[in-house]
N, CA, C and O atoms as CSV, one atom per row, in Angstrom:
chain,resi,resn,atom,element,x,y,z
A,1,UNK,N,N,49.704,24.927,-49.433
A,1,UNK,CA,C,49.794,23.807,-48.516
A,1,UNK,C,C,48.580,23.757,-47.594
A,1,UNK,O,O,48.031,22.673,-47.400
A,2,UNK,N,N,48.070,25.023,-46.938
A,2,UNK,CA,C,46.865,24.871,-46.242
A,2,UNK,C,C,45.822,24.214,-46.999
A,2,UNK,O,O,45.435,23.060,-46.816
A,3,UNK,N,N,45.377,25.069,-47.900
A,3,UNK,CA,C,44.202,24.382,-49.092
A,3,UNK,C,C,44.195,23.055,-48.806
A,3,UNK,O,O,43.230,22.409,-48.398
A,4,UNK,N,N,45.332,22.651,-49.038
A,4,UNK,CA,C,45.541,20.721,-49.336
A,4,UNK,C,C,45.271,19.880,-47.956
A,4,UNK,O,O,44.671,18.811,-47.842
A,5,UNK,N,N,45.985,20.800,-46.791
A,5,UNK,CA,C,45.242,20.218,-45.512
A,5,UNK,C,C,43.506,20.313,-45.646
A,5,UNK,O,O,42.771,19.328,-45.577
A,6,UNK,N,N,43.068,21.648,-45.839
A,6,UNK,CA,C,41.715,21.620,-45.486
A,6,UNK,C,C,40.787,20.847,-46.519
A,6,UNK,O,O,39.660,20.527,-46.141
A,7,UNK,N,N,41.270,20.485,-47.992
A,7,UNK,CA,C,40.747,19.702,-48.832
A,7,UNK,C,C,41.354,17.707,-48.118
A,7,UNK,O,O,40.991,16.903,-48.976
A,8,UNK,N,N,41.704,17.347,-47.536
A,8,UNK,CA,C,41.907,16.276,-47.327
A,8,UNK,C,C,41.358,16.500,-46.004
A,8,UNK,O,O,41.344,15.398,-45.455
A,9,UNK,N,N,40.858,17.466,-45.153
A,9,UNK,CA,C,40.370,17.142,-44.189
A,9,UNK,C,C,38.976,17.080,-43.934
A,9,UNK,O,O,38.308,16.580,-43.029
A,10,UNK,N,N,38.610,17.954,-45.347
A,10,UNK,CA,C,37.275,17.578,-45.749
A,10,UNK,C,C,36.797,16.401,-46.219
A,10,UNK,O,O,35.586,16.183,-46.265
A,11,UNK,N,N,37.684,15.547,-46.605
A,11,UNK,CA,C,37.644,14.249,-47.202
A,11,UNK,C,C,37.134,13.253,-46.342
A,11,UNK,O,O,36.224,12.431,-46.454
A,12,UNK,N,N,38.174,13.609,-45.210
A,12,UNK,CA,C,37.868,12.692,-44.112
A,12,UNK,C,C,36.695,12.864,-43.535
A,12,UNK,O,O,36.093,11.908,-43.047
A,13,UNK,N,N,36.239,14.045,-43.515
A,13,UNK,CA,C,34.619,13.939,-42.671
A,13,UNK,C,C,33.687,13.484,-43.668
A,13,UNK,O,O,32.863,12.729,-43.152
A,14,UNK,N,N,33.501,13.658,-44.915
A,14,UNK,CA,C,32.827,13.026,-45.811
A,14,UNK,C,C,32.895,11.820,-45.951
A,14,UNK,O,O,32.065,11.312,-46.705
A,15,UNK,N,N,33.604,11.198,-45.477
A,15,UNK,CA,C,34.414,9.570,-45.526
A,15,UNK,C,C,33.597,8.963,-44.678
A,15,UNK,O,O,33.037,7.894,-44.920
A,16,UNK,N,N,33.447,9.829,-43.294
A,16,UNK,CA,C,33.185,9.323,-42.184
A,16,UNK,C,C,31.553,9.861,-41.746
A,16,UNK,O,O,30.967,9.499,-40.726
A,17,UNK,N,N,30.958,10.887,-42.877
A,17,UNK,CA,C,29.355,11.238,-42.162
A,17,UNK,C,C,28.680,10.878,-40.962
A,17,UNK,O,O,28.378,11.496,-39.941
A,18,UNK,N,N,28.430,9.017,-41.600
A,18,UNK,CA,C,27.903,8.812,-40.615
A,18,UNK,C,C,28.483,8.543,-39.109
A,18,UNK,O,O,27.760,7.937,-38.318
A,19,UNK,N,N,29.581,8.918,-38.766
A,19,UNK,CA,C,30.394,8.644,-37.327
A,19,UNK,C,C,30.224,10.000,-36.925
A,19,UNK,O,O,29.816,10.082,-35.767
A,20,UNK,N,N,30.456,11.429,-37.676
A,20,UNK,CA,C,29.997,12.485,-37.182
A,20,UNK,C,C,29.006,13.058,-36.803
A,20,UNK,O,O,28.961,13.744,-35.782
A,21,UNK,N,N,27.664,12.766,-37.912
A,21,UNK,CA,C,26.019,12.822,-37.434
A,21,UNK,C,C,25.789,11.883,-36.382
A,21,UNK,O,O,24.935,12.233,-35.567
A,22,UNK,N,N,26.341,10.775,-36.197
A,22,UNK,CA,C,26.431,9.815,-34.961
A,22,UNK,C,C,26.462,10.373,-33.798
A,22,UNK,O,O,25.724,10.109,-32.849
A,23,UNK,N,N,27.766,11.568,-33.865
A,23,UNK,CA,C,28.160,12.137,-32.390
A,23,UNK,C,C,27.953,13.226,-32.377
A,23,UNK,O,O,28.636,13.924,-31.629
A,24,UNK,N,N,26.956,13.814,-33.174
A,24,UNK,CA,C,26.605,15.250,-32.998
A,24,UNK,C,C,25.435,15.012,-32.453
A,24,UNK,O,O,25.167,15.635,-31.425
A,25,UNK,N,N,24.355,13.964,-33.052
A,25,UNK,CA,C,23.589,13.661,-32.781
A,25,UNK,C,C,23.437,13.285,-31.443
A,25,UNK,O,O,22.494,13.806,-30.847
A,26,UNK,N,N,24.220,12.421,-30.771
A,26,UNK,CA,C,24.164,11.675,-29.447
A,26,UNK,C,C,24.460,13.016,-28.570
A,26,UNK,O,O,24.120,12.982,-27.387
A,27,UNK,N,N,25.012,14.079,-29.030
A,27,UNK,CA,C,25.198,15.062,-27.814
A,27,UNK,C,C,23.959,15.591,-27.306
A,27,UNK,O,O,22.981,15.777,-28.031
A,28,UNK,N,N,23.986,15.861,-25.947
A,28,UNK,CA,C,22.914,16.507,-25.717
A,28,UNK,C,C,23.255,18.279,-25.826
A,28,UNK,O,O,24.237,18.998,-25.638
A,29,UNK,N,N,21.938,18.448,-26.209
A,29,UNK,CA,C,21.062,19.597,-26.791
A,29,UNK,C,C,22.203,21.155,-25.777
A,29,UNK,O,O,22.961,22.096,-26.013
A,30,UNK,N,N,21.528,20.417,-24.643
A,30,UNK,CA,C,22.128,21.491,-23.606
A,30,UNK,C,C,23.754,21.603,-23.859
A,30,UNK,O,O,24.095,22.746,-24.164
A,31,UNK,N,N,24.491,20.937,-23.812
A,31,UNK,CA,C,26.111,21.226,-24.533
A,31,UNK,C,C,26.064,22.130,-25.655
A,31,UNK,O,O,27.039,22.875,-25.563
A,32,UNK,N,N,25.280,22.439,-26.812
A,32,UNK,CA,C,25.577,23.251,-27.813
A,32,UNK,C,C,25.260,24.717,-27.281
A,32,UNK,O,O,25.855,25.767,-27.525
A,33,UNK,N,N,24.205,24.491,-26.524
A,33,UNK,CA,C,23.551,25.704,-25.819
A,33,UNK,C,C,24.796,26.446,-25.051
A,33,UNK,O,O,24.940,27.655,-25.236
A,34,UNK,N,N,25.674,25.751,-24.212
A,34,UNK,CA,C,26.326,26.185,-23.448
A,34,UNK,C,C,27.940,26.419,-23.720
A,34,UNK,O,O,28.699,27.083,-23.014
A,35,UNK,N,N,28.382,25.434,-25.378
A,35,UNK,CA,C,29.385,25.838,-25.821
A,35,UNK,C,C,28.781,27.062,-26.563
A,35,UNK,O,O,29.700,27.880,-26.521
A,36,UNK,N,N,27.966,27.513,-27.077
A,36,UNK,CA,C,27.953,28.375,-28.170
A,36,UNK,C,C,27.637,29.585,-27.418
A,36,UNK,O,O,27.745,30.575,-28.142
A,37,UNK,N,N,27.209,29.917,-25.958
A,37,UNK,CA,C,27.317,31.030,-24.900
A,37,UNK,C,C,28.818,30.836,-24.490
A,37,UNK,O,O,29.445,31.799,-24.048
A,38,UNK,N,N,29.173,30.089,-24.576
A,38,UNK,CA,C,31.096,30.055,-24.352
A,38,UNK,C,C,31.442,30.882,-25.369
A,38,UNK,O,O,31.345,32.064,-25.042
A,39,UNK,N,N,31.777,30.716,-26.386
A,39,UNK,CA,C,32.340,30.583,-27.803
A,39,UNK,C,C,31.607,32.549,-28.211
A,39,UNK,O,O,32.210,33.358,-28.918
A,40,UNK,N,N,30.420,32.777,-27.602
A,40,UNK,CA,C,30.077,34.373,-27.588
A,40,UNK,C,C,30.927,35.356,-26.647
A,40,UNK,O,O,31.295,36.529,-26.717
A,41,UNK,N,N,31.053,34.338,-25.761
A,41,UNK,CA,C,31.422,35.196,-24.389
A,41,UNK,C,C,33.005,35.645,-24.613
A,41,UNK,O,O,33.329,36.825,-24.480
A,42,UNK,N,N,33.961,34.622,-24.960
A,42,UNK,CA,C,34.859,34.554,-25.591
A,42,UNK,C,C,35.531,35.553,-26.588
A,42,UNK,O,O,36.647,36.071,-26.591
A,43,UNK,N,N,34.501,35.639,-27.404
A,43,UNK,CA,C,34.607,37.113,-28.354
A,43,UNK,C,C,34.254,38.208,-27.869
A,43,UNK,O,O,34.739,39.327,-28.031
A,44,UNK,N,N,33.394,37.870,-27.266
A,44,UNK,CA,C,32.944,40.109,-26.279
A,44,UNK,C,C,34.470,39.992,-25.542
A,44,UNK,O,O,35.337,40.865,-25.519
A,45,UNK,N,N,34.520,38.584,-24.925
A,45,UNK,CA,C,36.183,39.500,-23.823
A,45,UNK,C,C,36.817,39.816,-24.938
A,45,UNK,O,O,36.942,41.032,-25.084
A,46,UNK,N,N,37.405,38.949,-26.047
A,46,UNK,CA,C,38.761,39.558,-26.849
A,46,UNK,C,C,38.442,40.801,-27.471
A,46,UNK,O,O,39.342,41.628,-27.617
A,47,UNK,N,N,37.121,41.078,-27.912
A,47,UNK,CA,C,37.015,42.017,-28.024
A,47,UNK,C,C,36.698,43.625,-27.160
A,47,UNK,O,O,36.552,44.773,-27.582
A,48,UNK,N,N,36.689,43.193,-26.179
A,48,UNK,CA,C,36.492,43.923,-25.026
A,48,UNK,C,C,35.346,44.776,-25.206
A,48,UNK,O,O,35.346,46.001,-25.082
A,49,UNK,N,N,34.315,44.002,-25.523
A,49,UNK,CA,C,32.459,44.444,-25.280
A,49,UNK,C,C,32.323,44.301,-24.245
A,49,UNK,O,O,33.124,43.565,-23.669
A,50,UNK,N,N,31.346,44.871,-23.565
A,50,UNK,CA,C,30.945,44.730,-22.546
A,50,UNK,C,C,31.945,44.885,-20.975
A,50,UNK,O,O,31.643,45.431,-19.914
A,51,UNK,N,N,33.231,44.143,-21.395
A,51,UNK,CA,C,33.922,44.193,-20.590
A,51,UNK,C,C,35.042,45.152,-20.696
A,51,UNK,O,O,35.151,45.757,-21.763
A,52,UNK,N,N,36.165,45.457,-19.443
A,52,UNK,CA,C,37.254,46.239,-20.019
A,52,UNK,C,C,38.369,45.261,-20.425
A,52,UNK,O,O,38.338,44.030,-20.416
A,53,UNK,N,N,39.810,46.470,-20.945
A,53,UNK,CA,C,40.620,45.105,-21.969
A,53,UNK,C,C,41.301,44.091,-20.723
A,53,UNK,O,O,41.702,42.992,-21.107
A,54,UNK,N,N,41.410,44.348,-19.586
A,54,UNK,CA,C,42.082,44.018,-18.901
A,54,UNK,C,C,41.198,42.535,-18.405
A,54,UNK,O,O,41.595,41.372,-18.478
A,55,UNK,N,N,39.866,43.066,-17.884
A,55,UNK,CA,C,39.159,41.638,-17.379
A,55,UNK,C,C,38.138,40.891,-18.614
A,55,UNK,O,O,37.254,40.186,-18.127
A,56,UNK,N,N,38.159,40.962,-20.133
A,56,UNK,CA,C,38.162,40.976,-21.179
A,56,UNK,C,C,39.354,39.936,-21.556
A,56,UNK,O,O,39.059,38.954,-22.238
A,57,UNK,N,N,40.661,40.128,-21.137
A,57,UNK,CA,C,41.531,39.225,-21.473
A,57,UNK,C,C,41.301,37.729,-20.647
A,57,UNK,O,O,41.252,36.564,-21.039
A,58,UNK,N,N,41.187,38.378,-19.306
A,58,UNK,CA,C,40.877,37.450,-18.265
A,58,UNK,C,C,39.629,36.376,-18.968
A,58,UNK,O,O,39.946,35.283,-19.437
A,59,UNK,N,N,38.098,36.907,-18.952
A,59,UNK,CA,C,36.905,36.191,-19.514
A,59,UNK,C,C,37.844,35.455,-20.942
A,59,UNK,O,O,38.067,34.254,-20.783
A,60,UNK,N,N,38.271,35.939,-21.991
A,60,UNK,CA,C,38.343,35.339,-22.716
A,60,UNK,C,C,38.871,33.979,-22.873
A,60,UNK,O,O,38.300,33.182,-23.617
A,61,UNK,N,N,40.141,33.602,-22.084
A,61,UNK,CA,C,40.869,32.721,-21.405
A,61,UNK,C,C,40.324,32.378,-20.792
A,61,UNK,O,O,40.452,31.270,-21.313
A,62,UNK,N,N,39.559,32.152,-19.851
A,62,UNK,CA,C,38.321,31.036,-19.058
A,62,UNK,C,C,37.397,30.653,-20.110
A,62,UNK,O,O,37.388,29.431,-20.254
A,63,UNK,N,N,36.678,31.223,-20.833
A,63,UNK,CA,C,35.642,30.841,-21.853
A,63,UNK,C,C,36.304,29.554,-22.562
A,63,UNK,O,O,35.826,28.422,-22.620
A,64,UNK,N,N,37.835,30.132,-23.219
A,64,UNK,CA,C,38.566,29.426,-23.876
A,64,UNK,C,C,38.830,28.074,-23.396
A,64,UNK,O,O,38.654,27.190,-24.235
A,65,UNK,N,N,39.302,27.634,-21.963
A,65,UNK,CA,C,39.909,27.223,-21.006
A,65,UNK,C,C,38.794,26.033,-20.867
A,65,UNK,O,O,39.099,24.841,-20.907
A,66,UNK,N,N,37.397,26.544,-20.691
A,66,UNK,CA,C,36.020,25.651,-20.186
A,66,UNK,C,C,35.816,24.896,-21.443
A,66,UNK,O,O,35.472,23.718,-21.347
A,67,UNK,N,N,36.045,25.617,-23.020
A,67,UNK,CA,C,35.651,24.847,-24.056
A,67,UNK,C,C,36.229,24.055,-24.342
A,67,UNK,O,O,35.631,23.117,-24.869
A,68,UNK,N,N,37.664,23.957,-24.176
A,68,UNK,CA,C,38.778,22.859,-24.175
A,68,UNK,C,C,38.581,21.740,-23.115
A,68,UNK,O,O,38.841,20.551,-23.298
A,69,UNK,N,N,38.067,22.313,-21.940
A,69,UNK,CA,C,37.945,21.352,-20.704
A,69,UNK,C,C,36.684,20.499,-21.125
A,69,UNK,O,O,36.707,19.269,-21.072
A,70,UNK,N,N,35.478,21.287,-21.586
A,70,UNK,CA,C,34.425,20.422,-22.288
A,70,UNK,C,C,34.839,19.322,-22.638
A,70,UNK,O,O,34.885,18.283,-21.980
A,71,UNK,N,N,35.238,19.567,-23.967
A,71,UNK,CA,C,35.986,18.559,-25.416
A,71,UNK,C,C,37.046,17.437,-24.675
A,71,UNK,O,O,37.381,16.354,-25.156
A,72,UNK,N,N,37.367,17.870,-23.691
A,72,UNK,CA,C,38.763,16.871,-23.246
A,72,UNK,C,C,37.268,16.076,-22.776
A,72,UNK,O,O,36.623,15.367,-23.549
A,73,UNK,N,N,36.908,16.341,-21.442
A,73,UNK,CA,C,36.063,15.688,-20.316
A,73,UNK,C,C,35.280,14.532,-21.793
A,73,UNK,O,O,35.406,13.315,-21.934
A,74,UNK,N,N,34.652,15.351,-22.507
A,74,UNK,CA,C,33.429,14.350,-23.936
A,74,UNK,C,C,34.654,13.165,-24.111
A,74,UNK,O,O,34.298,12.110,-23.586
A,75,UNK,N,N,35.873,13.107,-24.663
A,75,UNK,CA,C,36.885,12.800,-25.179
A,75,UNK,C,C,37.247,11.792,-24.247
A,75,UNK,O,O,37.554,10.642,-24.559
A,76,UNK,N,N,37.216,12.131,-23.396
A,76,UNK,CA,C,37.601,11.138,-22.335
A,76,UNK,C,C,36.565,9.876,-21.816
A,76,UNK,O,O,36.830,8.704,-21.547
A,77,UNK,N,N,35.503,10.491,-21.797
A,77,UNK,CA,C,34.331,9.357,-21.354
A,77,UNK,C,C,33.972,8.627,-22.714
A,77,UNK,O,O,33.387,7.566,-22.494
A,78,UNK,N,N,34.137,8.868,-23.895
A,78,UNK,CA,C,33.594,8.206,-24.910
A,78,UNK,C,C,34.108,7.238,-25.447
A,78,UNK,O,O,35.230,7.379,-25.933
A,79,UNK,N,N,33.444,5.983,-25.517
A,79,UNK,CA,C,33.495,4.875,-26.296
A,79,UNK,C,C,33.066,4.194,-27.007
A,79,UNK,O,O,31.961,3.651,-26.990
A,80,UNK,N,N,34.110,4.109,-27.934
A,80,UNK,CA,C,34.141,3.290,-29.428
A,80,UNK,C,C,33.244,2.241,-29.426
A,80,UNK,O,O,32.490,2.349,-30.393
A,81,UNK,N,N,33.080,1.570,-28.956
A,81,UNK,CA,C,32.897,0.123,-29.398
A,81,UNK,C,C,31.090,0.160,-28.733
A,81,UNK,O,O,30.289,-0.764,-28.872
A,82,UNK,N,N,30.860,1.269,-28.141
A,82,UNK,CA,C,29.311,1.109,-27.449
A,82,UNK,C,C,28.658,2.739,-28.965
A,82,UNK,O,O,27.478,2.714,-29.316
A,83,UNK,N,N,29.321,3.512,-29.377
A,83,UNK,CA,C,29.506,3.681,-30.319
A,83,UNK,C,C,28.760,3.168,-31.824
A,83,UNK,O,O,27.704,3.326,-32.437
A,84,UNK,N,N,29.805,2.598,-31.929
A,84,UNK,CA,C,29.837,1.232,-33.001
A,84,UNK,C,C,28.332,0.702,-33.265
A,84,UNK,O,O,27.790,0.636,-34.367
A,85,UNK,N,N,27.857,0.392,-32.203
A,85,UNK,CA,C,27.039,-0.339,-31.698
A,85,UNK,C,C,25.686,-0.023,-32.028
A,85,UNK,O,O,24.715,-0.481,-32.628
A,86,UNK,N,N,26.180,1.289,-31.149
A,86,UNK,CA,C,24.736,2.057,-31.928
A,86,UNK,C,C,24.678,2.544,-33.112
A,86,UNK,O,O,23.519,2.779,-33.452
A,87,UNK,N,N,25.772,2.893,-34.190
A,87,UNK,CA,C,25.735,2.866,-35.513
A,87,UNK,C,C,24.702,1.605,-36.215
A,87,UNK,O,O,23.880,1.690,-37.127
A,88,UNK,N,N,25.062,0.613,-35.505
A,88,UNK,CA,C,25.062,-0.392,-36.276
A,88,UNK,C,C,23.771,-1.147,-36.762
A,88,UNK,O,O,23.123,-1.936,-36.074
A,89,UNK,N,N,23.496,-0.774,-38.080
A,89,UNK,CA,C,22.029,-1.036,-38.746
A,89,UNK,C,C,21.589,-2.304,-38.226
A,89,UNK,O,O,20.465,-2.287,-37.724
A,90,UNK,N,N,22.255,-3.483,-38.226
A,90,UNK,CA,C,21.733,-5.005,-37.874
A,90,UNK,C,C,22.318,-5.519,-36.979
A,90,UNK,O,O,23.439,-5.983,-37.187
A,91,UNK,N,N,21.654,-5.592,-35.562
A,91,UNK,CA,C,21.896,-5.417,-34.783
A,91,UNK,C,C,22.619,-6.597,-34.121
A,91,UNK,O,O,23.494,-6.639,-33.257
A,92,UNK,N,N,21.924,-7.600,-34.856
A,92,UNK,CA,C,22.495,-9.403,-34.818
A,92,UNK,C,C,23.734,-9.620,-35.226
A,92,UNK,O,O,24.553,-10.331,-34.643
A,93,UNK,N,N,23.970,-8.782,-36.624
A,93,UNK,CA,C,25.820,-9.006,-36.865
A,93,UNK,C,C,26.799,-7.935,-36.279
A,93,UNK,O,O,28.020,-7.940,-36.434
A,94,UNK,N,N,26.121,-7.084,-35.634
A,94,UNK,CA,C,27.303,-5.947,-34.725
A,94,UNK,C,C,27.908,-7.050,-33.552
A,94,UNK,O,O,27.385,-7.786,-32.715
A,95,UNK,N,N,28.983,-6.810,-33.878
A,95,UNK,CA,C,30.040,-7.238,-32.402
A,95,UNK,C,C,29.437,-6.723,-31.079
A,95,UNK,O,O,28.698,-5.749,-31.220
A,96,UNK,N,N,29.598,-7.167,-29.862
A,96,UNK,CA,C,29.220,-6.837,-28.715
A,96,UNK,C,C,29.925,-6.090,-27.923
A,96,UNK,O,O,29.498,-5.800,-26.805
């Protein structure tokens, strides 16, 4: 049953390329920089590098906490239809 989720969910991003290179693209630079020092930091706490297991649990859950808060905050300000827009090869027949 998983397989079949992750094969139809691959579908969908292939479906959709250009809406994903769209919004990977439009992100700025500095967001990957600063999720992907999240997303490290995250693993030294669970794994308790650097840190002990106790404030290790703590870091990991804030790291966690900020990357979700990221994704909501992106999620929230973004719109479709300005979007669209800028997809849109000819610029005369895109909707406004």
């Amino acid at each position: 049953m998983l397989i079949t989720i992750a094969l139809v969910a691959l579908m969908f991003l292939a479906y959709a390329w250009r809406y994903v290179w769209g919004i990977l693209s439009s992100m700025p630079k500095a967001l990957y920089v600063i999720v992907a020092s999240l997303v490290v930091t995250q693993y030294l706490g669970e794994h308790g590098i650097l840190f002990g297991h106790d404030l290790g649990v703590v870091v990991e859950e804030v790291s966690e906490a900020t990357i979700y808060l990221i994704a909501l905050v992106y999620l929230w300000r973004f719109e479709l239809p300005k979007f669209e827009y800028y997809l849109c090869s000819n610029k005369i027949l895109c909707p406004n």
